[in-house]
MOPAC internal coordinates of N, CA, C and O (Angstrom, degrees):
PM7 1SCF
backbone

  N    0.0000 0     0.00 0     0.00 0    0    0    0
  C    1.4400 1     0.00 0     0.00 0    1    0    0
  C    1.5203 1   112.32 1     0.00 0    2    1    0
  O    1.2310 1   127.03 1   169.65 1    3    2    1
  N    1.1979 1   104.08 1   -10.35 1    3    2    1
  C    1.6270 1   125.38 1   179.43 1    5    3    2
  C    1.4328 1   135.37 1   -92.26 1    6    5    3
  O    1.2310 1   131.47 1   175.16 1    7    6    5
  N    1.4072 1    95.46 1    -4.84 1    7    6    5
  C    1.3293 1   121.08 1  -163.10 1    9    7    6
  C    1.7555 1   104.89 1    77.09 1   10    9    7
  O    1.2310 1   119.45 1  -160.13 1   11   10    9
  N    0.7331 1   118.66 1    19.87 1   11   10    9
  C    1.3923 1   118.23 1  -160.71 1   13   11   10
  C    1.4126 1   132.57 1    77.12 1   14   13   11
  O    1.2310 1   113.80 1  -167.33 1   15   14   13
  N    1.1813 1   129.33 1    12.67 1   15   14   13
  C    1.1059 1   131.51 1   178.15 1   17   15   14
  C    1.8243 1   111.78 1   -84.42 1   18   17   15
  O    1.2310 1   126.50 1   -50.90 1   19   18   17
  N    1.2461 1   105.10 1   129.10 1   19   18   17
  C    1.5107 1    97.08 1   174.43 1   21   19   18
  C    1.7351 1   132.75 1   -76.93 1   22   21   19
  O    1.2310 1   136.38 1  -174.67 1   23   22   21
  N    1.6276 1    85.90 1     5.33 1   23   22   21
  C    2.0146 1    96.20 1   171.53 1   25   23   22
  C    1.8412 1   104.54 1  -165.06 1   26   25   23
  O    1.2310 1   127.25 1   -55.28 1   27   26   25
  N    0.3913 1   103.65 1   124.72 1   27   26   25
  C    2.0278 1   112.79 1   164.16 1   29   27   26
  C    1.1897 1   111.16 1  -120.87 1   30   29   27
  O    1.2310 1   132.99 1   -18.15 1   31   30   29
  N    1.3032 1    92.51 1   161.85 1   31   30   29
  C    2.1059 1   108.48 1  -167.56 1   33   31   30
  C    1.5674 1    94.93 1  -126.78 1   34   33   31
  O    1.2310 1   133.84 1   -53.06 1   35   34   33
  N    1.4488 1    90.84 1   126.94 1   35   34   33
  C    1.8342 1   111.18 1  -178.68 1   37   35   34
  C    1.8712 1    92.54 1  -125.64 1   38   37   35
  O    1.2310 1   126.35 1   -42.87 1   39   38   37
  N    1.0852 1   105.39 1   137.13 1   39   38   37
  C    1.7994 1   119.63 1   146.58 1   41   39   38
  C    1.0895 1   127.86 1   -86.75 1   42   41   39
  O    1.2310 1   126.98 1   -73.69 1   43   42   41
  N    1.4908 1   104.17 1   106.31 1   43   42   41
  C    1.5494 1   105.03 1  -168.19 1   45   43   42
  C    1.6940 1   101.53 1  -149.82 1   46   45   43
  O    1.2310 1   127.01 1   -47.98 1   47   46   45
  N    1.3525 1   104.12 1   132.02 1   47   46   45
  C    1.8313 1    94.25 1  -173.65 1   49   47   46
  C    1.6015 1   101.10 1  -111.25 1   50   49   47
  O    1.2310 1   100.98 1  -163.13 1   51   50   49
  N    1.3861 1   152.18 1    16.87 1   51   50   49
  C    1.3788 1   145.43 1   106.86 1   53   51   50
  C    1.4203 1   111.98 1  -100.55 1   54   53   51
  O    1.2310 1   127.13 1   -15.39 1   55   54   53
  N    1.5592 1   103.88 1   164.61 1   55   54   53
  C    1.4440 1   122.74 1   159.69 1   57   55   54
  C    1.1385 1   123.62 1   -38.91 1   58   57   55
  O    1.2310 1   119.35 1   140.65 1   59   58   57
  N    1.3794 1   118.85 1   -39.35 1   59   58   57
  C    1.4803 1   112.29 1  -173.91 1   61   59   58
  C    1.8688 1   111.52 1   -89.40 1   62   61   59
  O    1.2310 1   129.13 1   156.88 1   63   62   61
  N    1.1772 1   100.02 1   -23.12 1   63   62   61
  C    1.5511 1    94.65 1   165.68 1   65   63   62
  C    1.5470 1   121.68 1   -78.12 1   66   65   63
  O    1.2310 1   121.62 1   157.68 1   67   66   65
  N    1.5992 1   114.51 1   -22.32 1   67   66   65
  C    1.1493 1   116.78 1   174.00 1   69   67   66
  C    2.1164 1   117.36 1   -76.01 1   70   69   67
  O    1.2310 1   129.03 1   150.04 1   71   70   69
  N    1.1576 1   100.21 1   -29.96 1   71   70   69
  C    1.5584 1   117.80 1   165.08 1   73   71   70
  C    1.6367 1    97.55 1   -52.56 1   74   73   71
  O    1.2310 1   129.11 1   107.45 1   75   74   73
  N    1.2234 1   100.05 1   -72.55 1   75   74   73
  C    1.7415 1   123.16 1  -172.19 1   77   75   74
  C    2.0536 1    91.44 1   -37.90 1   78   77   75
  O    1.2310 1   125.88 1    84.49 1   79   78   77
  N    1.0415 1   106.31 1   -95.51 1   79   78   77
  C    1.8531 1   107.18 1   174.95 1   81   79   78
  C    1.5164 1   120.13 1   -12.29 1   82   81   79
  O    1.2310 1   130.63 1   110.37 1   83   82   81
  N    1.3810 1    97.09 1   -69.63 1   83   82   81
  C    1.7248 1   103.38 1   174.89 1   85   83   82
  C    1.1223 1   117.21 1   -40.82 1   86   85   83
  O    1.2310 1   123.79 1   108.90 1   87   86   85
  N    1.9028 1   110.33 1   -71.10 1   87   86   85
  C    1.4727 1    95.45 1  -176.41 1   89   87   86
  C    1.6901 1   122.04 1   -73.25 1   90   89   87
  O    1.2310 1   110.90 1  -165.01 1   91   90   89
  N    1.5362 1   134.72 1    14.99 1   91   90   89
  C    1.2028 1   142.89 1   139.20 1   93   91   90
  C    1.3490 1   118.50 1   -55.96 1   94   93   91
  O    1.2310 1   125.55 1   128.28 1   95   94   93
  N    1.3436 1   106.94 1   -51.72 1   95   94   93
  C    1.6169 1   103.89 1  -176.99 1   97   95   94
  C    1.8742 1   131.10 1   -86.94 1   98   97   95
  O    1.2310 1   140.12 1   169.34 1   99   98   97
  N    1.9240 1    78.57 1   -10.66 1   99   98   97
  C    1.7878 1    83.86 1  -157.32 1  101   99   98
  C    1.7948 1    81.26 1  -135.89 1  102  101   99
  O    1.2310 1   128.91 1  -102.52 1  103  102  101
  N    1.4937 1   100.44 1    77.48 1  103  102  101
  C    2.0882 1    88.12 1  -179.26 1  105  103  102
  C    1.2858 1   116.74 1   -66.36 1  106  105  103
  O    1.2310 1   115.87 1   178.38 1  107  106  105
  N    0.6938 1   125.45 1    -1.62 1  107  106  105
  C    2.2550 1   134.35 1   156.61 1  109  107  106
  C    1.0085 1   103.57 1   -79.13 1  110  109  107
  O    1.2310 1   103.41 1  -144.10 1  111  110  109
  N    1.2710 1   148.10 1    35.90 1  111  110  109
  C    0.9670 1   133.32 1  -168.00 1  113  111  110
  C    1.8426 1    93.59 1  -137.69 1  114  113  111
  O    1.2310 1   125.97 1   128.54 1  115  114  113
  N    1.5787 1   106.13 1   -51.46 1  115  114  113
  C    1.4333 1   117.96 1  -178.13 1  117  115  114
  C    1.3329 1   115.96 1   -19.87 1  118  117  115
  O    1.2310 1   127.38 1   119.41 1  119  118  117
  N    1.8972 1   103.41 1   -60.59 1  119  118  117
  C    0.8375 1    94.65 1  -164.10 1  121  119  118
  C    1.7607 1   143.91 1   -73.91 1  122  121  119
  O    1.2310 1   128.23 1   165.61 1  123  122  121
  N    1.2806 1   101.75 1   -14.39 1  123  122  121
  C    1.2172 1   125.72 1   151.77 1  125  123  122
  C    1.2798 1   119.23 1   -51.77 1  126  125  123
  O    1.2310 1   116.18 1   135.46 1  127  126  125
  N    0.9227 1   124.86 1   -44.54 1  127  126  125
  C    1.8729 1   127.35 1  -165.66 1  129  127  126
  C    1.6219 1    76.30 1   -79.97 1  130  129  127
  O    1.2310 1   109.69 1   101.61 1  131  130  129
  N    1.3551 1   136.94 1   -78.39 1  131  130  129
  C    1.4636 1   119.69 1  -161.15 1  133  131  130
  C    1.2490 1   122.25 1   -37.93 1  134  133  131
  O    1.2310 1   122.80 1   137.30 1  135  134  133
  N    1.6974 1   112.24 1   -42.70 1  135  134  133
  C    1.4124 1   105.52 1   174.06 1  137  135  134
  C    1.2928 1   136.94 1   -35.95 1  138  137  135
  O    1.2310 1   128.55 1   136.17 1  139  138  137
  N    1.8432 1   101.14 1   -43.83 1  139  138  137
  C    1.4531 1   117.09 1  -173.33 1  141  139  138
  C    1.5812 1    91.90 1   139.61 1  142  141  139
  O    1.2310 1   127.21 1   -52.64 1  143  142  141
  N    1.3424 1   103.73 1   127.36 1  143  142  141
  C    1.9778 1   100.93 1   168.03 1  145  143  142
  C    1.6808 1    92.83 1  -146.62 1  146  145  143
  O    1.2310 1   130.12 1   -35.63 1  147  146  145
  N    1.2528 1    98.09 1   144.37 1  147  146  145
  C    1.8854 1   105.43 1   178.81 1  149  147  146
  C    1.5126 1   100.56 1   -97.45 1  150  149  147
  O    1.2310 1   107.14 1   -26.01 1  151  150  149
  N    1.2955 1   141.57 1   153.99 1  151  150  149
  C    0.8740 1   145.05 1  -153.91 1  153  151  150
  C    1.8065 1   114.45 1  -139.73 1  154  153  151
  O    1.2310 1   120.22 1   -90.76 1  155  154  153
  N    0.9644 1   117.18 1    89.24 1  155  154  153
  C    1.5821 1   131.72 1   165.04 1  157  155  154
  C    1.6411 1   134.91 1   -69.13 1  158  157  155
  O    1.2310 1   131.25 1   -76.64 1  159  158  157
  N    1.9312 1    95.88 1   103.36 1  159  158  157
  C    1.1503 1    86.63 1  -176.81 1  161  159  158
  C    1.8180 1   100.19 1  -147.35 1  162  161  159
  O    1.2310 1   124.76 1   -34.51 1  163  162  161
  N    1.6836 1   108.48 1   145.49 1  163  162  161
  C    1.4914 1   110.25 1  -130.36 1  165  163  162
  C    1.4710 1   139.44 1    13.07 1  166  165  163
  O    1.2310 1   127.59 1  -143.88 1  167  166  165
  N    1.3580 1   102.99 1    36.12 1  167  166  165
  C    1.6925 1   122.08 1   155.80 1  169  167  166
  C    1.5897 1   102.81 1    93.14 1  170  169  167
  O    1.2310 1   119.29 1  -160.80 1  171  170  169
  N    1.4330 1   118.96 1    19.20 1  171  170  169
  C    1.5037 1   120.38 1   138.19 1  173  171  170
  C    1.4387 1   121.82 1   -91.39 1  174  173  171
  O    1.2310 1   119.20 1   -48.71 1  175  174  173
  N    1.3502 1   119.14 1   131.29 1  175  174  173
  C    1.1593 1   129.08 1  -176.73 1  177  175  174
  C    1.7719 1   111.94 1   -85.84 1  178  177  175
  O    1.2310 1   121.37 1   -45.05 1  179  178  177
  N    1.4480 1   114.98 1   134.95 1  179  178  177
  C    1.1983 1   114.26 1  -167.82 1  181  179  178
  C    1.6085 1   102.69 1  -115.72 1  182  181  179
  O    1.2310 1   116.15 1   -19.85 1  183  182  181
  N    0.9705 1   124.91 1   160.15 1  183  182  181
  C    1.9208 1   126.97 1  -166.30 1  185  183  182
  C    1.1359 1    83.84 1  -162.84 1  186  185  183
  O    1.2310 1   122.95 1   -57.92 1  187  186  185
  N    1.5373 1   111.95 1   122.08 1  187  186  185
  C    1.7372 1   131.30 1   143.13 1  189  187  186
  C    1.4588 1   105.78 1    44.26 1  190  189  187
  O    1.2310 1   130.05 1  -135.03 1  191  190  189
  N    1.4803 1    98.23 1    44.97 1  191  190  189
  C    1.9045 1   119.93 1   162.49 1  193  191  190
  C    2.0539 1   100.24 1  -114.44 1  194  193  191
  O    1.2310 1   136.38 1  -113.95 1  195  194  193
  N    0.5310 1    85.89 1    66.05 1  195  194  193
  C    1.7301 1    94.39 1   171.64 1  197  195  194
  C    1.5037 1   127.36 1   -49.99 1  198  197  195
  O    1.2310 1   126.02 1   147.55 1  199  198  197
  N    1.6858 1   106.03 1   -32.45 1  199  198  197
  C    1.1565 1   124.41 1  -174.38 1  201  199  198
  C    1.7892 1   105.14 1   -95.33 1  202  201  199
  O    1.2310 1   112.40 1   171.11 1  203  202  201
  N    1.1283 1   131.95 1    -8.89 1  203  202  201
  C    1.6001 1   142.52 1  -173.67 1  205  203  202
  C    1.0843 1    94.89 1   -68.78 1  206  205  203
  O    1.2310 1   124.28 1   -48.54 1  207  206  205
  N    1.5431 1   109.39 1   131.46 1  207  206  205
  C    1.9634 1   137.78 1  -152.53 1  209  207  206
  C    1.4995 1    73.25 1   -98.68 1  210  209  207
  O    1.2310 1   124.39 1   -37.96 1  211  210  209
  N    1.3726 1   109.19 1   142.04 1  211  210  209
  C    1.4186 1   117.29 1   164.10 1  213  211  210
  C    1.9671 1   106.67 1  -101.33 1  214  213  211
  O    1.2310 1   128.88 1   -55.00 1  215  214  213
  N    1.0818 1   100.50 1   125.00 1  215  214  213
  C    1.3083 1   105.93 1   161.11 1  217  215  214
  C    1.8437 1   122.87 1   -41.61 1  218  217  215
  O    1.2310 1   133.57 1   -39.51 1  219  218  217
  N    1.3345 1    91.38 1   140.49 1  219  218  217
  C    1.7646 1   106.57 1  -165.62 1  221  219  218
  C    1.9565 1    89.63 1   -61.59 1  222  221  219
  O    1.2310 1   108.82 1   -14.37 1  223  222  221
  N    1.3479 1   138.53 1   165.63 1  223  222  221
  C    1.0126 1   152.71 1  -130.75 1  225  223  222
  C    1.9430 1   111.13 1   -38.09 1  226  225  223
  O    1.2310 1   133.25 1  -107.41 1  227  226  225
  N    1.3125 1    91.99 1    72.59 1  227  226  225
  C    1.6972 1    97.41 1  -179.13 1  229  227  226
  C    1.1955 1   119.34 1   -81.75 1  230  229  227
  O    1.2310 1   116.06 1     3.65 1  231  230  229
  N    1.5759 1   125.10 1  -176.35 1  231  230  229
  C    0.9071 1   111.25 1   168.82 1  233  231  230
  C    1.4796 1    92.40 1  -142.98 1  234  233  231
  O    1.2310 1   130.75 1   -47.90 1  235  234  233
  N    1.6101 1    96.86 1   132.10 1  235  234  233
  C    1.7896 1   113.06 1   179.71 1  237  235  234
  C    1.4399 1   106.59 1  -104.53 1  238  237  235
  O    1.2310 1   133.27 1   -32.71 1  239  238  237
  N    1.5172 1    91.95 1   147.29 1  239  238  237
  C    1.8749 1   107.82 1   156.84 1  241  239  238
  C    0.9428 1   113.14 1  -122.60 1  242  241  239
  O    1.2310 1   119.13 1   -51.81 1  243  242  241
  N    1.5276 1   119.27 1   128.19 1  243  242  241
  C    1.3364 1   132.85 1   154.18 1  245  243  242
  C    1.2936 1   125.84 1   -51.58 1  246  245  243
  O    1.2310 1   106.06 1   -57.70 1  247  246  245
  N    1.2241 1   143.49 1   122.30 1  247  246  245
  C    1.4058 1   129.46 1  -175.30 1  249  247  246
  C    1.5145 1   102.79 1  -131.07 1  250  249  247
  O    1.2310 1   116.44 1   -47.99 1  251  250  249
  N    1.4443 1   124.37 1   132.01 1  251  250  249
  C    1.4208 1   108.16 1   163.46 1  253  251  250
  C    1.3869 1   118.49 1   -67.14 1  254  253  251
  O    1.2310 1   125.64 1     1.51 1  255  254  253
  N    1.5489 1   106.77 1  -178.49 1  255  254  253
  C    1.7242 1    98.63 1  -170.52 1  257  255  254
  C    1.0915 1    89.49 1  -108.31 1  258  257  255
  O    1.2310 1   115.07 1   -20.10 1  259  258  257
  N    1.3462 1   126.95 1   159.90 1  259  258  257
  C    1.6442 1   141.26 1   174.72 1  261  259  258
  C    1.7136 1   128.61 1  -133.14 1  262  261  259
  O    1.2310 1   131.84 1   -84.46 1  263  262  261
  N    1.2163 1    94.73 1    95.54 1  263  262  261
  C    1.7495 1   128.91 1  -169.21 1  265  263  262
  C    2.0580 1    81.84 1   -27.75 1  266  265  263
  O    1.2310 1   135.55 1   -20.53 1  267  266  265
  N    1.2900 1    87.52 1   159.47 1  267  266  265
  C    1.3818 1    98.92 1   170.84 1  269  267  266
  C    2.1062 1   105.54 1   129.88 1  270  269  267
  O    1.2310 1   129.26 1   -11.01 1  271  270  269
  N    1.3731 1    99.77 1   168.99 1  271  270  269
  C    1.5423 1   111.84 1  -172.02 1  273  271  270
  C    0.9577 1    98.75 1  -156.90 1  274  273  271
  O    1.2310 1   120.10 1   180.00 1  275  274  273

């Protein structure tokens, strides 16, 4: 969805602008983020915080979300 790359660098100072970029830059990508993606950054996981300031040169993981209780 990356073109193959196993990491790319977006500027983005919340989650939801960084969603917003990706699926601009990487349109395979959209559709995943609509599904639902949890978002890892220094190893707290973030869920349907859209507005969360990303730290100045971080490093995020995308994670899908995984149904379950």
């Amino acid at each position: 969805m990356a073109g193959g790359a196993s990491s790319v660098f977006i500027e983005a100072s919340t989650i939801r602008e960084l969603f917003r970029k990706l699926s601009e830059e990487y349109p395979g990508m959209e559709p995943h983020i609509k599904r639902g993606v949890a978002v890892s950054i220094g190893g707290k996981i973030y869920r349907d915080q859209l507005d969360t300031k990303l730290p100045v040169s971080s490093e995020i993981y995308l994670l899908p979300r995984v149904p379950g209780g």
